[in-house]
C-alpha angles and dihedrals in degrees: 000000000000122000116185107202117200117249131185095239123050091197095243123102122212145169121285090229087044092055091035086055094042095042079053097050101036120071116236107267109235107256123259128243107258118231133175139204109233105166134358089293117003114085115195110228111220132207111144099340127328104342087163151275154279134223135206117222116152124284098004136055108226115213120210123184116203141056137289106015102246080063103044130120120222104223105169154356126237138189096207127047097227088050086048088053096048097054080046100061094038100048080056097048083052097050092047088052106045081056 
């Protein structure tokens, strides 16, 4: 399993005309779901601030809605991590908007 996580520096310098150019031209890439490792096999999903989590369990991912964790609902299971973080933030969409 591989999990980018987003940093503030990608490691390559270039010029300032070269980025201003390629920031014009290039559309702005949606923004990914944030997620966290907070212990050996729980990740905290962000939006906002703490929207759940999701542990691993093999061979399922568990997804919990809710903050902070002694609180949360477990609401699915998912074979794959990104699935799991999908059902995560929407549960969590649903839940926002039903308030």
């Amino acid at each position: 399993m591989v999990a980018k996580i987003p940093t503030a520096h990608d490691g390559q310098s270039t010029g300032a005309h070269e980025e201003s150019t390629r920031a014009a031209a290039a559309p702005a890439p949606a923004p990914e779901p944030l997620f966290e490792r907070v212990d050996i096999d729980r990740y905290v999903v962000l939006h906002d601030g703490p929207v759940g989590y999701i542990e691993h369990v093999a061979p399922v991912f568990v997804c919990y809605v809710g903050a902070p964790y002694a609180q949360a609902e477990e609401v699915a299971q998912a074979h794959d991590f990104h699935d799991a973080l999908r059902v995560v933030l929407h549960r969590a969409a649903s839940i926002r908007r039903a308030l």
